[in-house]
PAVOTI-806557 format. One line per 4 residues: number of its first residue (from 1); their letters; for each residue x, y, z of N, C-alpha, C. Coordinates in steps of 0.1 Angstrom, whole numbers, plus 5000, padded with zeros to 4 digits. Example, Ala and Ser with C-alpha at 12.3 -4.5 7.8 and 13.67 -1.06 7.14 Angstrom:
BEGIN
1	as	5132:4943:5078:5123:4955:5078:5132:4967:5078  5128:4978:5071:5137:4989:5071:5129:5000:5079 .
//
This chain:
BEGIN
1	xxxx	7138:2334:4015:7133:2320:4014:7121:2320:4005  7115:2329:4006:7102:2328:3995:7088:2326:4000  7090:2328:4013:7073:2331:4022:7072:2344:4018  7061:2343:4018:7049:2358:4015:7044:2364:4024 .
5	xxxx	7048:2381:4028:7045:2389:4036:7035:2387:4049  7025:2377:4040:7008:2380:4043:7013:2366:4054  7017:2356:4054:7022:2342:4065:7031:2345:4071  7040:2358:4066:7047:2363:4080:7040:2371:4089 .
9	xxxx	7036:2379:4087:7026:2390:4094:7015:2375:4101  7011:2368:4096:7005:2359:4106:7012:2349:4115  7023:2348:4113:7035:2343:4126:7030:2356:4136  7031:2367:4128:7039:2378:4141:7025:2380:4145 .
13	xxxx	7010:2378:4140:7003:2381:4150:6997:2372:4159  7006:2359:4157:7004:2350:4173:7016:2350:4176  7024:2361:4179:7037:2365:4187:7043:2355:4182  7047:2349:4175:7061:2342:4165:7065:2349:4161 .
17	xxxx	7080:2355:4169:7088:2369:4163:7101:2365:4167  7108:2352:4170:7120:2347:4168:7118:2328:4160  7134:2333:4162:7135:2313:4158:7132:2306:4167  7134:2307:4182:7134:2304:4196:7116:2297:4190 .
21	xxxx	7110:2306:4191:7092:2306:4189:7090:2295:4182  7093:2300:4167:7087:2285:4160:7095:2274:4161  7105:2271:4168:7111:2257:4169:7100:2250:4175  7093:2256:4186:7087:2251:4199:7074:2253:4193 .
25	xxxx	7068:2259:4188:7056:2264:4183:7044:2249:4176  7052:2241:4170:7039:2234:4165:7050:2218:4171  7042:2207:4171:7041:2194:4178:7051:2185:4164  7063:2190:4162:7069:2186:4147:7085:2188:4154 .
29	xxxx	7093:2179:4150:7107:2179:4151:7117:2171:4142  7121:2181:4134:7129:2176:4121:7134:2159:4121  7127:2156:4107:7129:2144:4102:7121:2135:4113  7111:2136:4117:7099:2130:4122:7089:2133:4112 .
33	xxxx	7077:2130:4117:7058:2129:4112:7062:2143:4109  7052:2150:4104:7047:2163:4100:7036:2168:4105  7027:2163:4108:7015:2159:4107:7010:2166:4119  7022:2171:4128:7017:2182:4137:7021:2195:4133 .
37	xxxx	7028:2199:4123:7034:2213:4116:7019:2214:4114  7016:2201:4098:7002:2204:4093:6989:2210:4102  6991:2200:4112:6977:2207:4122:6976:2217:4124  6989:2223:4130:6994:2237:4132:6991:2252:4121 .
41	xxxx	6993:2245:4106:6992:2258:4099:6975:2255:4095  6971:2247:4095:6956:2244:4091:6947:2252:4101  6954:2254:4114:6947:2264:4120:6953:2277:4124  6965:2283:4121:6967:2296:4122:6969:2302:4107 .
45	xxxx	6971:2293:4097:6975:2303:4086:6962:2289:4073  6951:2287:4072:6943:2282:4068:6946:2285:4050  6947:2277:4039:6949:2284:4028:6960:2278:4021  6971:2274:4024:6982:2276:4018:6984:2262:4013 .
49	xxxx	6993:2266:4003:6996:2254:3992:7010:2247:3997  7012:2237:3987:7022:2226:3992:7037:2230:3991  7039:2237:3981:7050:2250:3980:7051:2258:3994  7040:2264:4003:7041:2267:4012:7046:2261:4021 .
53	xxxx	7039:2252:4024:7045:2240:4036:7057:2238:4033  7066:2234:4022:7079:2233:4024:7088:2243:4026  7083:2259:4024:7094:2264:4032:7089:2268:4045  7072:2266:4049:7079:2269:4062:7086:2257:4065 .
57	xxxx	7080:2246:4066:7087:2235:4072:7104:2235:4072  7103:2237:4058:7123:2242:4061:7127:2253:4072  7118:2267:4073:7121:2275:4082:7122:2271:4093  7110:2258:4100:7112:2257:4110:7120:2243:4113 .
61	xxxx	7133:2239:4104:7138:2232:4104:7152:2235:4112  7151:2252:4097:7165:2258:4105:7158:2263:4117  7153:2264:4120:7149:2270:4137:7155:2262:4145  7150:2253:4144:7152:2242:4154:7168:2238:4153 .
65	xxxx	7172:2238:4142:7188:2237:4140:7191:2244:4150  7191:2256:4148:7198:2274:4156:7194:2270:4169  7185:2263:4173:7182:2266:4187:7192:2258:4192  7189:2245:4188:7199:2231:4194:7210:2236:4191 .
69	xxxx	7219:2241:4186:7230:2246:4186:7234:2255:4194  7225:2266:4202:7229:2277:4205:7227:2270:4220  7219:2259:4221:7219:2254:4236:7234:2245:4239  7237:2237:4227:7250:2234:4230:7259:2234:4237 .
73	xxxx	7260:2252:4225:7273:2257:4226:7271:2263:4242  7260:2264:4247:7262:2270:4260:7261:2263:4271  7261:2248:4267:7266:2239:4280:7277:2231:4280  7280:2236:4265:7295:2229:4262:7306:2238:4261 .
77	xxxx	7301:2253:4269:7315:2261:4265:7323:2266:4277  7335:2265:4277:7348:2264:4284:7351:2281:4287  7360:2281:4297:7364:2298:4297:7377:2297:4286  7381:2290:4274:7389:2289:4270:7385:2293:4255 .
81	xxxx	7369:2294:4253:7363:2295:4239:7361:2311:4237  7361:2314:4224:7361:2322:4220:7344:2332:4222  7346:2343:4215:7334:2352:4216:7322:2350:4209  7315:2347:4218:7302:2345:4211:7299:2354:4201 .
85	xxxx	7295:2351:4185:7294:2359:4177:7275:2362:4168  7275:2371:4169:7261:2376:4163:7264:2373:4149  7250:2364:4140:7248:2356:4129:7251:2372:4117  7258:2365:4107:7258:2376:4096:7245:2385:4096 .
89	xxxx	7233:2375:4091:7222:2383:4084:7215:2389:4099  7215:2384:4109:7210:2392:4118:7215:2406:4123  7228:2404:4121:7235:2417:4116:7231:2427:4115  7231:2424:4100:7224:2430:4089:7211:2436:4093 .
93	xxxx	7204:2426:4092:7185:2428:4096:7184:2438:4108  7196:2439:4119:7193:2450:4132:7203:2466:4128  7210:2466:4120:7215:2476:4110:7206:2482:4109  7197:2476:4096:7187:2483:4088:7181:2489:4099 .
97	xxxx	7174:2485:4109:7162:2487:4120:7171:2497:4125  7181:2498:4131:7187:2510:4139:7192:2523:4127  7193:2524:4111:7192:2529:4105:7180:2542:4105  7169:2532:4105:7151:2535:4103:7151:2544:4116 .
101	xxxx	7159:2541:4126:7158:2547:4141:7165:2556:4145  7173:2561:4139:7183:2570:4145:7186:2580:4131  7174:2582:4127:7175:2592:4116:7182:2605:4118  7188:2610:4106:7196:2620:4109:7215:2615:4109 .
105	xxxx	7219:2604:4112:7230:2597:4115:7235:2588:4101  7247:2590:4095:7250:2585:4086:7261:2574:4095  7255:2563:4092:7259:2550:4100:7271:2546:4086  7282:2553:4086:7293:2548:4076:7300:2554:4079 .
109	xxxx	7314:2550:4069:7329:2559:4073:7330:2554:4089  7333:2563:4095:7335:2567:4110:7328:2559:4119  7315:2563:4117:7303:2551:4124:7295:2542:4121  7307:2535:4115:7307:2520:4104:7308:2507:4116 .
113	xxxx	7306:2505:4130:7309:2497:4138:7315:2484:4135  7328:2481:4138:7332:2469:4134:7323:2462:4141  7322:2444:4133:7316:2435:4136:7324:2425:4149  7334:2430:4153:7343:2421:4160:7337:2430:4178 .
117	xxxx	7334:2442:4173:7327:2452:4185:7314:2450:4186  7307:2444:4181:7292:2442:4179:7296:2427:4190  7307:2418:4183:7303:2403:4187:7308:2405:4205  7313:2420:4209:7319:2419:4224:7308:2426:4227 .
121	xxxx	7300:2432:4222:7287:2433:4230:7275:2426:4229  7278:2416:4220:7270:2405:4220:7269:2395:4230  7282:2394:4235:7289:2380:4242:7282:2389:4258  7282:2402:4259:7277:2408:4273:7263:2401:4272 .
125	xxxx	7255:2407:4261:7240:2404:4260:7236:2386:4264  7246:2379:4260:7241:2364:4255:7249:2362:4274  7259:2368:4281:7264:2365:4298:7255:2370:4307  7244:2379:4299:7238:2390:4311:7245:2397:4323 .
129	xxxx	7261:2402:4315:7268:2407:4323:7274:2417:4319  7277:2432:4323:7286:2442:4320:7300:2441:4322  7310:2444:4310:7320:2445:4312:7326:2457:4307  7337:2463:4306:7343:2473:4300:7352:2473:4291 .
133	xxxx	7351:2480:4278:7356:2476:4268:7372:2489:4264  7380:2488:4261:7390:2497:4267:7387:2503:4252  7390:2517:4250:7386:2531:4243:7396:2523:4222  7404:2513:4229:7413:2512:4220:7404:2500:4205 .
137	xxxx	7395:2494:4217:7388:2484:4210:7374:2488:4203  7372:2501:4204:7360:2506:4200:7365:2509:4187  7366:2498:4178:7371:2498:4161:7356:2506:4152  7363:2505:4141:7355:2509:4129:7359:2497:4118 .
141	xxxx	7349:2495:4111:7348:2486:4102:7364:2486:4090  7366:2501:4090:7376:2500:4081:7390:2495:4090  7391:2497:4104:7398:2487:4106:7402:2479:4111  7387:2469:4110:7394:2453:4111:7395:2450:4095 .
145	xxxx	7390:2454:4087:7392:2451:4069:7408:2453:4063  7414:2463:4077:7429:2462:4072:7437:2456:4079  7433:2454:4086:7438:2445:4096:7440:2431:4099  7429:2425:4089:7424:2412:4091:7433:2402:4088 .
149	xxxx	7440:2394:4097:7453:2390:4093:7447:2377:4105  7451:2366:4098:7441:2354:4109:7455:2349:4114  7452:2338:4130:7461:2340:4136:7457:2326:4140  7469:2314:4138:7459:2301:4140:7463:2297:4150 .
153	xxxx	7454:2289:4157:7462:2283:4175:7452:2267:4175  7456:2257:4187:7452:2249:4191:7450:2248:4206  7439:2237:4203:7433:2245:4220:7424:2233:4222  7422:2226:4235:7415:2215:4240:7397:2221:4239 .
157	xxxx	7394:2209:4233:7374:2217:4235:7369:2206:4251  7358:2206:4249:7351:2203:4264:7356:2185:4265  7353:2185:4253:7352:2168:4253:7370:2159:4254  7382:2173:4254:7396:2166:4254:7402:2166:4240 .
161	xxxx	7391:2171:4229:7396:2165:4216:7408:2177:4214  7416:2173:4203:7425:2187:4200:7418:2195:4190  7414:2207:4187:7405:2220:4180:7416:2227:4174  7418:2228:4163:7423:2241:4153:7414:2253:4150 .
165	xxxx	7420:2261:4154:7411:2278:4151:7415:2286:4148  7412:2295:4139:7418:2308:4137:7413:2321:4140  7420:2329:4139:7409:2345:4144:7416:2356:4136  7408:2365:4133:7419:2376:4134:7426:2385:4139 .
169	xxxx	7436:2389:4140:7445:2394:4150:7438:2403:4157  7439:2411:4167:7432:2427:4170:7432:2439:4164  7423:2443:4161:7424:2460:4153:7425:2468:4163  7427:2480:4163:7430:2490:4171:7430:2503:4170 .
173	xxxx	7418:2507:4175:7413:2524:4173:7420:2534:4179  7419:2545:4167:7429:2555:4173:7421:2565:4178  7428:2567:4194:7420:2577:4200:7430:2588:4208  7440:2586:4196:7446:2600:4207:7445:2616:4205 .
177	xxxx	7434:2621:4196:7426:2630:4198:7413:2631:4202  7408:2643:4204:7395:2644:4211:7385:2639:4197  7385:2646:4189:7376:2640:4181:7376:2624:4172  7388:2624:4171:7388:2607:4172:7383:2596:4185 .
181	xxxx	7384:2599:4199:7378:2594:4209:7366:2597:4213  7357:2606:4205:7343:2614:4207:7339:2601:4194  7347:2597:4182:7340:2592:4174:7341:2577:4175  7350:2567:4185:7350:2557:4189:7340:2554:4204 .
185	xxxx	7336:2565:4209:7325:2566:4217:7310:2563:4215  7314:2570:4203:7300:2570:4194:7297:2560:4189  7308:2549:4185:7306:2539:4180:7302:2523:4192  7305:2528:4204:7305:2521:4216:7286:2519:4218 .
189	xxxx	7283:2532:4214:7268:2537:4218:7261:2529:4207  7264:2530:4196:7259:2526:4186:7258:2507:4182  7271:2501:4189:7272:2489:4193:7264:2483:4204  7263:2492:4215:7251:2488:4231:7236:2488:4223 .
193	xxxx	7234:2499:4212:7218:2499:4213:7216:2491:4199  7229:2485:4192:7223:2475:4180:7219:2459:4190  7227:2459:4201:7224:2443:4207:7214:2442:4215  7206:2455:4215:7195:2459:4232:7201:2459:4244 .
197	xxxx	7214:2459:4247:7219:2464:4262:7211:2476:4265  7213:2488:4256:7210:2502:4262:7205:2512:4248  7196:2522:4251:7195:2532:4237:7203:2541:4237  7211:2548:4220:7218:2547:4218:7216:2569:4225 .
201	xxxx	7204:2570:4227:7201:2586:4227:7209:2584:4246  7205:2575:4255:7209:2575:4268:7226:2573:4272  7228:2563:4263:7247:2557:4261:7254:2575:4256  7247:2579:4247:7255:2595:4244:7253:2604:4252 .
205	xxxx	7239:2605:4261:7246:2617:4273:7254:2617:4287  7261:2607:4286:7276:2602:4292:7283:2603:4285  7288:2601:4274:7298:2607:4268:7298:2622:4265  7289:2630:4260:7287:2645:4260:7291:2650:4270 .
209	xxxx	7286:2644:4283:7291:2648:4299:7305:2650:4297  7313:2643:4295:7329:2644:4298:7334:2650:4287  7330:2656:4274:7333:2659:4266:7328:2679:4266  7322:2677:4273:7313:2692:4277:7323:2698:4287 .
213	xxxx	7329:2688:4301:7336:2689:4308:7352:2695:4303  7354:2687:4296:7369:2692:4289:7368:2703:4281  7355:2711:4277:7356:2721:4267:7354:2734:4273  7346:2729:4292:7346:2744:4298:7361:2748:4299 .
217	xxxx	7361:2764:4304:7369:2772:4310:7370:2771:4322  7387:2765:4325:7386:2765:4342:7393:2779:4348  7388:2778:4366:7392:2789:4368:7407:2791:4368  7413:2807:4375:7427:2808:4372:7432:2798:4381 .
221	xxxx	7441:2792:4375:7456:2782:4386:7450:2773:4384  7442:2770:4377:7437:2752:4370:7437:2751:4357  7442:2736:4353:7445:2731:4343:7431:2728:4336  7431:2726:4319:7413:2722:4317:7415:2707:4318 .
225	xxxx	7405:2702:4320:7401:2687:4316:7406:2683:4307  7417:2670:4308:7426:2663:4298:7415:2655:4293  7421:2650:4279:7419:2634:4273:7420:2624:4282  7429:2620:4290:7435:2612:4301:7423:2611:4313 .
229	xxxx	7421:2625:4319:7412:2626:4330:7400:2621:4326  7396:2621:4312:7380:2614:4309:7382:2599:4303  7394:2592:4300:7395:2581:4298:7393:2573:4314  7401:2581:4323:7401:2575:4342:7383:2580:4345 .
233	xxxx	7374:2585:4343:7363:2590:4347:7354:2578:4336  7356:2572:4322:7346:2567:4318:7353:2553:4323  7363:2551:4330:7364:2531:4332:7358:2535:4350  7359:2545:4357:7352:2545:4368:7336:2543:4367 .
237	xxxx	7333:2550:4360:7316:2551:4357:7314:2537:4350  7319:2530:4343:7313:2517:4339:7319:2508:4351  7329:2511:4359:7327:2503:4370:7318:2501:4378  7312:2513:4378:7297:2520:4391:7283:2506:4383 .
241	xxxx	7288:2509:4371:7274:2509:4358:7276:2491:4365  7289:2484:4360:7284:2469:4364:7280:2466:4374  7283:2473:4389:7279:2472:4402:7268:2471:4404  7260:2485:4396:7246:2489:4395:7242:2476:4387 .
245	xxxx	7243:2466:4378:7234:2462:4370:7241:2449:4371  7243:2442:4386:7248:2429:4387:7237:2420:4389  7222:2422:4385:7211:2413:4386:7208:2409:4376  7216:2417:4362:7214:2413:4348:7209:2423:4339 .
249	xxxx	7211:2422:4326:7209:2436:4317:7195:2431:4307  7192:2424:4312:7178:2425:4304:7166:2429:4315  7156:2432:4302:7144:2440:4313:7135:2428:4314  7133:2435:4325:7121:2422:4337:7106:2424:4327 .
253	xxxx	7105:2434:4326:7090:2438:4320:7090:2445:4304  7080:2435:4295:7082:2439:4283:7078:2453:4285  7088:2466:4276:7080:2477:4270:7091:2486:4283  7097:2482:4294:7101:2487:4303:7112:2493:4302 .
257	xxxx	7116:2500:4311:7135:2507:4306:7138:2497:4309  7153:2496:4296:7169:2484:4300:7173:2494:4317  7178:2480:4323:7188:2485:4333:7200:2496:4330  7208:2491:4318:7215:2499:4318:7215:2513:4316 .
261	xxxx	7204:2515:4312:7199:2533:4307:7195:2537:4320  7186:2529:4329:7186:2531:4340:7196:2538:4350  7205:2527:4354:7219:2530:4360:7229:2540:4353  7226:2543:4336:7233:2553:4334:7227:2572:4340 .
265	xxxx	7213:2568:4335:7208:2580:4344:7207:2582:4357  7210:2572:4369:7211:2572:4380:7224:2576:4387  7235:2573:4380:7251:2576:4384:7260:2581:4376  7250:2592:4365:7258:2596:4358:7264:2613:4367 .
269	xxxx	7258:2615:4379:7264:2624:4386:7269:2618:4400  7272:2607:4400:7277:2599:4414:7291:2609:4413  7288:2609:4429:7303:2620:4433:7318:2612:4433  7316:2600:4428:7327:2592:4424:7338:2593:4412 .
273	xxxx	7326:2600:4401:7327:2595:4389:7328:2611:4384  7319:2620:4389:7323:2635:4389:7334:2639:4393  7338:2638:4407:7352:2639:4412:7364:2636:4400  7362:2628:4392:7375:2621:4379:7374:2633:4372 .
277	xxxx	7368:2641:4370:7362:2653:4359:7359:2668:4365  7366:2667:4372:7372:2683:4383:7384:2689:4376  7389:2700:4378:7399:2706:4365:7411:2701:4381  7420:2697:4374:7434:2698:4381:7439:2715:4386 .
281	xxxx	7443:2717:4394:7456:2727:4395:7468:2727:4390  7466:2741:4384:7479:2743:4368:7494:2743:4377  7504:2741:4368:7519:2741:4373:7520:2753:4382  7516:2765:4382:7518:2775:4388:7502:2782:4392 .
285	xxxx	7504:2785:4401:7486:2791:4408:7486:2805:4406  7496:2811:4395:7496:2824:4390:7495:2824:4374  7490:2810:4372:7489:2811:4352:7482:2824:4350  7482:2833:4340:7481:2841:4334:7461:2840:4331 .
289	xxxx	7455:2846:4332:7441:2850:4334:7434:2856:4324  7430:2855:4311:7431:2867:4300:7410:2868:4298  7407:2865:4309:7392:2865:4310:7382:2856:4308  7389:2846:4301:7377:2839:4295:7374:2839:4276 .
293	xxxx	7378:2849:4272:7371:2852:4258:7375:2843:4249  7376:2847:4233:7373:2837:4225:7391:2839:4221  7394:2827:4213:7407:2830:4204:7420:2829:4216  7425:2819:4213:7439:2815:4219:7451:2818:4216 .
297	xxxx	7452:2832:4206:7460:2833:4200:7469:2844:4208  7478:2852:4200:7489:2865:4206:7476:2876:4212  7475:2878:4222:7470:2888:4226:7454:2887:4226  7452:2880:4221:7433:2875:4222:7431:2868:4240 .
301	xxxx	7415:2864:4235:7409:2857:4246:7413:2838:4245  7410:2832:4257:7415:2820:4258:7414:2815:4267  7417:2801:4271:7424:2796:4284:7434:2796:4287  7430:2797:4301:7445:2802:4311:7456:2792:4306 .
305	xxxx	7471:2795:4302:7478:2791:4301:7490:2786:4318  7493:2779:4317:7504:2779:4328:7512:2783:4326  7523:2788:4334:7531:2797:4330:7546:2788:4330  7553:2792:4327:7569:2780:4328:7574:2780:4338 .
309	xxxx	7573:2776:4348:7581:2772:4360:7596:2780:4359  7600:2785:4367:7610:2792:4372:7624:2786:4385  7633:2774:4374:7641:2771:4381:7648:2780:4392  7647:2773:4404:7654:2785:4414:7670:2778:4419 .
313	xxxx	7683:2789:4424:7695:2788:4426:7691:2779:4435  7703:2768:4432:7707:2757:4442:7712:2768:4454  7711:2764:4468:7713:2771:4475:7725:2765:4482  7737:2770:4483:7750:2759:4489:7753:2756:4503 .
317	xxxx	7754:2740:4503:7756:2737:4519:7771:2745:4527  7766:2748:4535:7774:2758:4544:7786:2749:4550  7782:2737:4556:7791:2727:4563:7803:2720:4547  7800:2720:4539:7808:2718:4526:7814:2730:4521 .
321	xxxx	7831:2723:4510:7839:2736:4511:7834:2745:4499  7836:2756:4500:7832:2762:4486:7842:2767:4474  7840:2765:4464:7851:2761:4456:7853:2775:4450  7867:2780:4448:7877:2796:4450:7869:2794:4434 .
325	xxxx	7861:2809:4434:7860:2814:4422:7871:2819:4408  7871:2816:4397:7878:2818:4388:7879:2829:4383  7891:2839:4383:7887:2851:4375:7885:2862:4385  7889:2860:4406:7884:2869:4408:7895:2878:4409 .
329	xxxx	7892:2888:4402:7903:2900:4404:7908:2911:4419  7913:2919:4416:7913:2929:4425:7905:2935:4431  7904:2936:4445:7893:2944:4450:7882:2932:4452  7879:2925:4450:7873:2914:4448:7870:2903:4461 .
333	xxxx	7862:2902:4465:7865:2890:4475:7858:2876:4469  7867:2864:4475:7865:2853:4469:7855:2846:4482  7845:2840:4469:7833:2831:4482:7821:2837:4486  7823:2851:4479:7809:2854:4482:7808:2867:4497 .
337	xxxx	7799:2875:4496:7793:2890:4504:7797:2888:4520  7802:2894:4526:7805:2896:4540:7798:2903:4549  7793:2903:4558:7792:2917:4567:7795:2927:4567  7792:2938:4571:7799:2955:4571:7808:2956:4578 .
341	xxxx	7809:2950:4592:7812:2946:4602:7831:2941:4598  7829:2934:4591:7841:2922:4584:7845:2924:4573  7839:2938:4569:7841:2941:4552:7857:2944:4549  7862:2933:4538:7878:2931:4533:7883:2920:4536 .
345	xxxx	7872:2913:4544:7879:2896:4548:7869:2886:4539  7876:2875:4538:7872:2865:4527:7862:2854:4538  7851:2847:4531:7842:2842:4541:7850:2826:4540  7859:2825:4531:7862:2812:4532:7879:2810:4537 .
349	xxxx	7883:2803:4543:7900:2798:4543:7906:2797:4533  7921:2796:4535:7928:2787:4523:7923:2772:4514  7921:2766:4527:7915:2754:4519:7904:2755:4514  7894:2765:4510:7879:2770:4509:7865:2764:4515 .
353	xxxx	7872:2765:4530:7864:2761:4535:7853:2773:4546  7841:2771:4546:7832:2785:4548:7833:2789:4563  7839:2801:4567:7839:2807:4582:7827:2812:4586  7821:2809:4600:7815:2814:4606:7814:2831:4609 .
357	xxxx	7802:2835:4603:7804:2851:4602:7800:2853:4616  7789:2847:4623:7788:2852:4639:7797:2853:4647  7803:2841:4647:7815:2834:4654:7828:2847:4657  7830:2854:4642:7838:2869:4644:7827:2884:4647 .
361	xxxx	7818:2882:4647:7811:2892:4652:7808:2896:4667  7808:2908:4676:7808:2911:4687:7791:2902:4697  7785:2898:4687:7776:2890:4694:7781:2873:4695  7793:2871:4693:7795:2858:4689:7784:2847:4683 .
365	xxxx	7793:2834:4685:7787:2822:4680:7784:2811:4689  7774:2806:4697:7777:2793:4708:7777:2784:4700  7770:2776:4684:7767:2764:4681:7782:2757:4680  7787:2746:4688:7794:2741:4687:7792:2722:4682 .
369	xxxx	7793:2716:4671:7796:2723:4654:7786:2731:4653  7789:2739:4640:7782:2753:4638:7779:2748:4624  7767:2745:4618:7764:2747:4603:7766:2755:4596  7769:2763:4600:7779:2779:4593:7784:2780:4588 .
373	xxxx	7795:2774:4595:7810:2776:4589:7824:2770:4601  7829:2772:4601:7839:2773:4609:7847:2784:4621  7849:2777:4628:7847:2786:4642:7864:2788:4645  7867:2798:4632:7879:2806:4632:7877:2817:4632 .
377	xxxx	7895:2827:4632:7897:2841:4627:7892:2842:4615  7882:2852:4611:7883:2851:4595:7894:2863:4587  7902:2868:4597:7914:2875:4594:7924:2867:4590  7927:2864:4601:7944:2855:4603:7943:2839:4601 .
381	xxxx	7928:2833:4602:7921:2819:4603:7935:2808:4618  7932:2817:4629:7938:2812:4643:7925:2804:4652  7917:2803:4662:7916:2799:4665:7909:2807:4678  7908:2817:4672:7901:2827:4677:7892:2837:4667 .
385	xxxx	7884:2845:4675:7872:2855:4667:7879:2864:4664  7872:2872:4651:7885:2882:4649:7883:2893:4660  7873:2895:4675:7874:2903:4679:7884:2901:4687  7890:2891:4687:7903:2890:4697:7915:2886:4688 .
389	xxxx	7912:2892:4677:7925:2888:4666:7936:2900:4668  7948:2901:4673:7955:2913:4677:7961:2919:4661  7959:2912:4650:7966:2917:4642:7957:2924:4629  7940:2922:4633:7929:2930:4627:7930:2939:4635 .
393	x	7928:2943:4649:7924:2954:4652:7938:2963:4649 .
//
């Protein structure tokens, strides 16, 4: 706008450091007297020419604009309205500042935070409430830019009138590797500490936690830490987090910790939320053990693999018939192994149905029905044991 350094630095050193400030700041309200602005800078900023006075006066014109509007929209807004959105240039202007602050971090490409993820942690900041944002919505700038496809609808506003709106559709982050979901995390962190919910150094040692988690070595007969098991451990921990910070996410005391850094360092070991981040038990509690060492390859060090399950024989119901094998030759008995006792008799009938082997044995059989088999000769199949079959012995 064309104010000079030296009349901003004198707003900021009588704490005029929003628009909120100077709307209310001097005894002046757009398109009224002036005459209280004038009083106003004649005694904090003494000096200034008439060129001056008009842009502050414009400054604190749009001030006052932005305030009455932002009060509005917040006693005129419906659960049917859209996401409260953070102003372009302010944007911008908290960019730069978390640039200056997180040196070391190339804030692009990758950790380019879409603006549509900024305006959902904005809408927390402006509710003073936590919510949870699902892993898929933690976009990058490049893609809501390919994505941006507007989507028009109609919709009643407070007053009954009919409203035309558009939006654009949802973009959608891909997190189905580890390092692509390490880098949509990152961008989650980076979104909480551009709006002041949380700093962005405390929002990252919760995610390191479950990412540290999946990289140990578990013991033998456990599986490692899935992708899956840390997606079910970070929507439990931000459930803990809104519980913990249901009084509101702003700080009570200028200079003080945010709540949410707070409650992250407080339950970031709740046995709730640890418990989601325990290694499962592998398919078999005999996986293969190769020490621990480095290299996953033929014959190297690694993690325990599970081993392949080992389908076992159906085992055949005794009370059902069993079906005459094909192919059995000479010498051969059909149905399967006999006793020593009975060795050269078939365990099944003509109709193939399975004989009780006790039932012909000198200990006999009492179960009457018998799950066994059938309570015949397995000589002659009469109606007797073959110890009383006259034409075996």
């Amino acid at each position: 706008m064309g104010i000079e350094d030296g009349q901003v630095a004198a707003l900021q050193a009588i704490n005029i450091t929003t628009l909120g400030k100077l709307a209310f700041a001097a005894d002046y309200q757009p398109g009224g007297p002036d005459n209280g602005l004038r009083n106003f800078l004649n005694d904090k900023m003494p000096g200034y020419s008439d060129g001056d006075f008009s842009l502050i006066k414009r400054l604190c014109f749009e001030a006052f604009t932005f305030v009455t509007a932002d009060l509005r929209s917040r006693l005129e807004a419906g659960p049917s309205d859209t996401v409260r959105k953070l102003a372009g240039a302010e944007r911008e202007t908290r960019k730069e500042g978390q640039r200056a602050r997180l040196k070391g971090l190339v804030l692009a490409a990758e950790l380019d935070i879409a603006h549509e993820l900024v305006d959902l942690c904005y809408e927390m900041s402006e509710s003073n409430t936590l919510s949870y944002i699902a892993w898929e919505r933690l976009t990058k700038r490049d893609n809501e830019v390919a994505g941006a496809k507007k989507e028009t609808s109609f919709r009643l506003d407070s007053t009954g009138s009919l409203k035309c709106s558009s939006a654009s559709a949802e973009s959608r982050a891909d997190v189905s590797t580890d390092r692509r979901a390490r880098l949509a995390l990152q961008r989650r962190s980076l979104a909480f500490d551009l709006v002041g919910l949380g700093t962005y150094s405390t929002l990252e040692l919760w995610n390191d936690r479950m990412f540290r988690a999946m990289d140990q070595d578990p013991v033998p007969g456990y599986a490692t830490v899935t992708l899956e098991q840390a997606r079910r451990a970070d929507v439990k921990f931000w459930q803990v987090l809104a519980r913990e910070t249901v009084r509101g996410l702003k700080c009570e005391v200028v200079g003080g910790e945010l709540p949410l850094d707070k409650a992250i360092r407080d339950f970031m070991s709740d046995p709730e939320v640890v418990f989601m981040l325990l290694p499962l038990a592998a398919a078999r509690a005999s996986a293969p053990w190769n020490g621990g060492g480095g290299g996953g390859g033929k014959g190297g060090g690694g993690r325990p693999q599970p081993a392949t399950p080992v389908k076992r024989a159906a085992v055949p119901d005794l009370a059902t018939p069993v079906k005459k094998q094909k192919g059995a030759g000479k010498g051969k008995v059909k149905g399967g192994l006999v006793p020593a006792a009975l060795k050269g008799c078939s365990p099944v009938d003509k109709d193939g149905n399975r004989i009780c082997f006790g039932y012909n044995l000198p200990a006999g059989c009492s179960s009457n029905p018998c799950a066994k088999g059938l309570h015949k000769c397995i000589h002659c199949g009469g109606g007797h044991g073959a110890q009383q079959c006259q034409t075996w012995q």
